[in-house]
C-alpha positions, 0 to 999 in steps of 0.5 A, spaced: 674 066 901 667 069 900 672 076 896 677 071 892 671 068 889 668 075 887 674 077 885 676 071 881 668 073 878 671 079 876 676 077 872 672 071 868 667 076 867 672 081 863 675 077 861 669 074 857 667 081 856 673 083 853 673 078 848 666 079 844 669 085 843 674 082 838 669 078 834 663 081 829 656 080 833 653 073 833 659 070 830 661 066 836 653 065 838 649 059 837 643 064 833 641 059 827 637 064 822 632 060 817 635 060 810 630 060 805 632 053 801 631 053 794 630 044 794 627 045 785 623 048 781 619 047 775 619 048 769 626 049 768 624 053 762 619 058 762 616 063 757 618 070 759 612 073 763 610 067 766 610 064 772 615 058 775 614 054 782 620 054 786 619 048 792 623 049 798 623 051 806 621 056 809 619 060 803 614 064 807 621 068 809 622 070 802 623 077 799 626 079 793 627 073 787 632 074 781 634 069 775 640 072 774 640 079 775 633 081 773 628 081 779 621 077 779 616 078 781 613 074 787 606 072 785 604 067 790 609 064 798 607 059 802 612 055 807 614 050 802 613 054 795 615 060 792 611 062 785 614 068 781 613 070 775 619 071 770 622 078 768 622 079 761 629 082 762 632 074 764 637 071 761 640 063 762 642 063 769 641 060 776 636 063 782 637 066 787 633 067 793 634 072 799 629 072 806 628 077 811 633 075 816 637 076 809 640 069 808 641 067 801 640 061 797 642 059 790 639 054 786 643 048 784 640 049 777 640 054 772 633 056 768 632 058 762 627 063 759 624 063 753 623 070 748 618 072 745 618 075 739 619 082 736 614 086 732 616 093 729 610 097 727 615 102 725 622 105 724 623 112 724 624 116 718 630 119 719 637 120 723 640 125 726 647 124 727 648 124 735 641 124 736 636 118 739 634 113 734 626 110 737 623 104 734 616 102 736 612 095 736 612 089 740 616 085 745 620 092 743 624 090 749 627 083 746 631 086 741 638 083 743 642 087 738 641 094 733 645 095 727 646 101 722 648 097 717 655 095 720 655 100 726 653 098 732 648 103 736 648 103 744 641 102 748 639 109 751 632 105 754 627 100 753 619 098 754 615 092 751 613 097 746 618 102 744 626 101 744 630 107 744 638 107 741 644 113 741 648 115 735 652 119 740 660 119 737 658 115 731 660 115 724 654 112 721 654 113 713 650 117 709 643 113 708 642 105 710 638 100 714 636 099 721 638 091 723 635 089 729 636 081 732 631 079 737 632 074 743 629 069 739 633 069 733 628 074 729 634 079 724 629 085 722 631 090 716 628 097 716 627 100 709 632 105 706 633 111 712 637 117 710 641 120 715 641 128 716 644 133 720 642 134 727 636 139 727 637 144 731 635 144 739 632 150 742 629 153 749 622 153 749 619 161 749 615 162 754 608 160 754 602 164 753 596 163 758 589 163 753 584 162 758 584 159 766 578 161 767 580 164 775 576 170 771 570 170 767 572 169 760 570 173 754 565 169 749 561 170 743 554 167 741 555 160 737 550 158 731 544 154 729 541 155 736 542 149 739 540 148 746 545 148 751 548 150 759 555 152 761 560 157 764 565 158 768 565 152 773 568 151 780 570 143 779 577 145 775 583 142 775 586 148 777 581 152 780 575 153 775 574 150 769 569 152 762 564 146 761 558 145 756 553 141 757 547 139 751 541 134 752 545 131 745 550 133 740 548 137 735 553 134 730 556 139 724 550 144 725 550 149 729 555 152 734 554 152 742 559 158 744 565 161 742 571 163 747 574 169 744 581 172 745 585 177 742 590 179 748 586 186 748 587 188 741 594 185 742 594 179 737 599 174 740 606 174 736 609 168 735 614 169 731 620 167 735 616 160 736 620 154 733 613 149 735 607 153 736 602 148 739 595 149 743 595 145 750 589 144 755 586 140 760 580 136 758 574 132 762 568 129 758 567 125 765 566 119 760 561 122 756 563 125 749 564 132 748 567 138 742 571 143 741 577 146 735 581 153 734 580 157 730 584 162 729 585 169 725 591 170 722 591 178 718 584 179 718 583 172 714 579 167 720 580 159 719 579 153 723 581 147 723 580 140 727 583 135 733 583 129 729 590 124 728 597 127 729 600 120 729 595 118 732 598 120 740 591 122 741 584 118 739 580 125 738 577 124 731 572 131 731 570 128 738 574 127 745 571 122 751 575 122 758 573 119 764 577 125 768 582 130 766 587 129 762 592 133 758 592 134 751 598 138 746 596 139 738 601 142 733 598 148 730 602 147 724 601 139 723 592 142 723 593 145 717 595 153 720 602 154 716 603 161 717 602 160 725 609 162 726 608 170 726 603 175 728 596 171 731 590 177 731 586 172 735 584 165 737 577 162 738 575 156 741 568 153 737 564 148 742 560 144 737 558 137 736 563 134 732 563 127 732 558 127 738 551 125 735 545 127 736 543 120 741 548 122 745 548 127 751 553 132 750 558 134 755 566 138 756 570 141 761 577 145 759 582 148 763 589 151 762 588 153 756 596 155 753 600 156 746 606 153 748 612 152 744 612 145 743 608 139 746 607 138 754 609 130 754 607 131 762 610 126 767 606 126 773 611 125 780 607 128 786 599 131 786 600 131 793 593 129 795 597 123 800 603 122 803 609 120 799 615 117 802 617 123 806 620 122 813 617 130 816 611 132 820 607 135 814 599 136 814 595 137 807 591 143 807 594 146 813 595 153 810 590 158 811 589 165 808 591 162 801 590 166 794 590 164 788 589 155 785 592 149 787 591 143 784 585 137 787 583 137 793 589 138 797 596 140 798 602 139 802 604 144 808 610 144 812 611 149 819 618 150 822 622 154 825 629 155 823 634 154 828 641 156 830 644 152 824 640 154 818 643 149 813 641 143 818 638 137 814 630 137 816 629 131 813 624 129 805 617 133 805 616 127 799 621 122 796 619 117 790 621 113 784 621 116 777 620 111 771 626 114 767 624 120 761 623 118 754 628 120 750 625 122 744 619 126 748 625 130 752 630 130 747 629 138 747 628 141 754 625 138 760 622 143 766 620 141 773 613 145 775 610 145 781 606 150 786 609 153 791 605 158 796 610 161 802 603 163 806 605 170 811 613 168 811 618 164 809 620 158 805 625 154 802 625 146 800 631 143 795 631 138 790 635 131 790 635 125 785 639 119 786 640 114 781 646 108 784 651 112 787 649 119 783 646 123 787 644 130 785 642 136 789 639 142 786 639 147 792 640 155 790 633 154 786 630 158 780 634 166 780 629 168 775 623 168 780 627 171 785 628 165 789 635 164 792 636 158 797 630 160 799 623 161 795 621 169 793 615 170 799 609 169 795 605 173 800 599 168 801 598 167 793 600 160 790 605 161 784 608 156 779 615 154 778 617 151 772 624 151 772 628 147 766 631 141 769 638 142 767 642 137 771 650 138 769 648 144 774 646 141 780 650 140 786 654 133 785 653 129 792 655 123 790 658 119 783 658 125 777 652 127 773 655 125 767 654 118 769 646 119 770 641 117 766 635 120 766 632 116 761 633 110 766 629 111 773 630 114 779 629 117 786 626 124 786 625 128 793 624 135 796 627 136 802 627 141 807 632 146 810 633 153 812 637 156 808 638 162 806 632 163 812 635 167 818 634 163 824 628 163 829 624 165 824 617 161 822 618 158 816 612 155 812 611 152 806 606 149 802 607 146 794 603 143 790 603 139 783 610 135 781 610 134 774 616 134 768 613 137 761 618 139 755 615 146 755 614 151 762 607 151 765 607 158 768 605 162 763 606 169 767 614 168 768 618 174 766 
């Protein structure tokens, strides 16, 4: 009796068994997880920006929020109310609320945003056929729509003060207005624009080192006597940094101290230039400070200011940061029209300017460079803290380093390569860009980083994703010698700045026509063997992320 009870167990029990396998987990269980129940919210209509108030249940669950399909911003939650603040992208639609259990709730009602006006501050001057057009005010991102006269422009990227549109594949007319109609109704006419033939892009040459201070510069004595202390400093951005420092600023009489370059009695040719600019790095640690070029062009000496140059800047012959920051001025928009050629030398004057003699006197530079056209960085990664990488890395973990990094720190990554070089290890970092302004990277686009092998070998890829595009960039730079794996740098860090040519990286996913730089998107660096050998003990350590329209490094063959 007691085995046919057991045997009759059994057959219970797989047979229950083999029935949950059947059905999806939980479908058949009495698991009731909470639903974040919209019950009302007010006010029904809102301006975009601020906030509303939903009523409900379980509120304190609540994750994400959308009206419509435009996500808010949660500001406050507790059990029974929800507060958020309206995105400005929101249009007449119902809210959907969805909680950690991943239960969705749709509210009954719809809610309808209120528009804020648009105010242009400025059209452009011209057209270039297939180009971007770039308007720039406020609310910029509330126009509904953009015309040239009747041809209808597509939206390339918008913020609340710039909104950019593409002529690509348009046949626009030789000369007309821009008409642009707002969410609340507004309809703005630009003046009269001509449309002119797209100017020629081009590749940036490469970028010509004046000073980075790792070795003491040439100087020459100023005028006027004033007193001052300075010099070569170790508190660089990168490494060392030049600083002048005065008790007060001595106006427009007299001259601290000049640097001085004239590339070894070489001069410096910038006949192939097309946008010669004089780029730096500049810290006035929240006091003000001066500094201009002058430069000698057929034994014939001028020197002209930083002031204007459409007002990208707020330097107006004086300069005050509270840390560094870069700066990039077109030398032929500051007066020097016969730059593109033969340049004999190039100065740096430190004086008053604008600082006044009642206020302490103070400037550090670095990075001194002639590029061929403005930097326009874009920060990704400094690598002074971890970044969204799943790897076991450390900062500061090489030793025996020569050569600058930037900041404190940097990021090192130790591994040796298995039996399968090509394994995936996994992202040393991995975070979201806001998408790059078409107008500042109409030209080129470079990713720039530091990159220093220590005693061995290295190798990281590239990887963007943006939906369901994901691109990869895994053989590197060719130029530098790197393929599949970085050139060894023999312990001294080296800088990478690699034109970010995406029709030329792999395709992992979706296409790359279909990517959108100028929207936002993932970028990592990820970590493999490559073309390592297997067993050796890689090392890697980088530094300094940053996309800029001209390359960085200025020692690239």
């Amino acid at each position: 009796m007691k085995n046919y009870i057991k045997l009759l167990y059994g057959i219970v029990l797989v047979s229950l068994l083999a029935g949950c396998t059947e059905d999806e987990f939980s479908k058949n269980y009495d698991i009731n997880l909470p639903v974040s129940e919209i019950v009302d919210f007010n006010p029904k209509t809102e301006r975009v920006g601020n906030e509303i108030t939903l009523y409900g249940e379980n509120m304190q669950f609540v994750t994400s929020v959308f009206i419509g399909n435009a996500s808010a911003t949660i500001v406050n939650q507790d059990k029974e109310i929800l507060v958020i603040r309206v995105p400005r992208m929101a249009e007449v639609a119902n809210i959907t609320v969805a909680n950690k259990y991943k239960r969705e709730n749709i509210s009954k009602e719809v809610f309808t945003p209120q528009y804020l006006d648009v105010v242009i501050n400025q059209w452009p001057v011209e057209i270039e056929r297939g180009k971007t057009v770039t308007i720039t005010g406020e609310n910029m991102d509330m126009i509904q729509s953009l015309k040239f006269e009747s041809v209808t422009l597509s939206k390339a990227a918008a913020s609340e003060t710039s909104a950019t549109y593409a002529t690509a594949g348009l046949t626009l007319p030789e000369s007309g207005s821009l008409i642009a109609v707002t969410k609340t109704g507004q309809t703005l006419t630009s003046p009269v624009i001509s449309v002119v033939e797209p100017k020629t892009t081009y590749t940036p040459q490469q970028t010509i080192l004046l000073w980075d201070f790792e070795t003491a510069p040439a100087t020459a004595d100023g005028w006027g006597g004033t007193p001052y202390t300075g010099g070569v400093v170790d508190n660089g951005f990168f490494g060392k940094a030049f600083q002048i420092k005065s008790d007060a600023g001595n106006g427009w009489d007299g001259c601290y101290i000049k640097l001085t370059n004239n590339n070894s009695g070489n001069g410096f040719n910038l006949t192939t230039f097309t946008s010669p600019h004089i780029t730096f790095l500049v810290n006035t640690n929240g006091k003000s400070g001066y500094m201009n070029p002058a430069i000698t062009i057929g034994g014939s000496e001028s020197d002209k200011h930083f002031t204007g140059q459409g007002g990208e800047y707020t330097d107006n012959y004086k300069i005050t940061t509270n840390g560094w920051e870069w700066r990039s001025y077109d030398l032929e928009a500051m007066g020097w029209s016969n730059i593109k050629g033969q340049v004999d030398k190039i100065d740096l004057w430190f004086r008053g300017g604008n600082v006044g003699s009642s206020e302490p006197f103070e400037i550090m530079i670095d990075q001194v460079m002639i590029t061929d056209g403005p930097l326009n960085p874009t920060l990704i990664w400094d690598a002074e803290a971890p970044a969204g990488g799943d790897l076991p890395v450390t900062f500061n973990g090489g030793t025996g380093l020569t050569g600058y990094h930037q900041g404190e720190k940097y990021v090192t990554y130790n591994y040796t390569v298995g039996s399968d070089a090509w394994a995936w290890l996994g992202n040393i970092m991995s975070l979201d860009v806001e998408g790059l302004d078409p107008g500042k990277y109409g030209n080129a686009i470079y990713l720039n980083f530091l990159v220093n092998t220590g005693d061995t070998e290295g190798y990281a890829g590239f990887q963007i994703l943006q939906g369901d595009n994901k691109l990869a960039n895994q053989k590197l730079d060719s130029s530098y010698g790197d393929n599949y794996k970085f050139a060894p740098t023999n312990s001294k860090w080296e800088w990478r700045s690699m034109l970010f040519d995406i029709t030329a990286w792999d395709v992992w996913g979706g296409s790359a026509a279909s990517f959108n730089l100028s929207q936002p998107f993932n970028f990592s660096v990820y970590a493999r063997g490559g073309n390592i050998a297997s067993g050796v003990n890689a090392k890697l350590n980088m530094d300094y992320f940053i996309f800029t329209s001209v390359p960085l490094d200025a020692t690239k063959e």
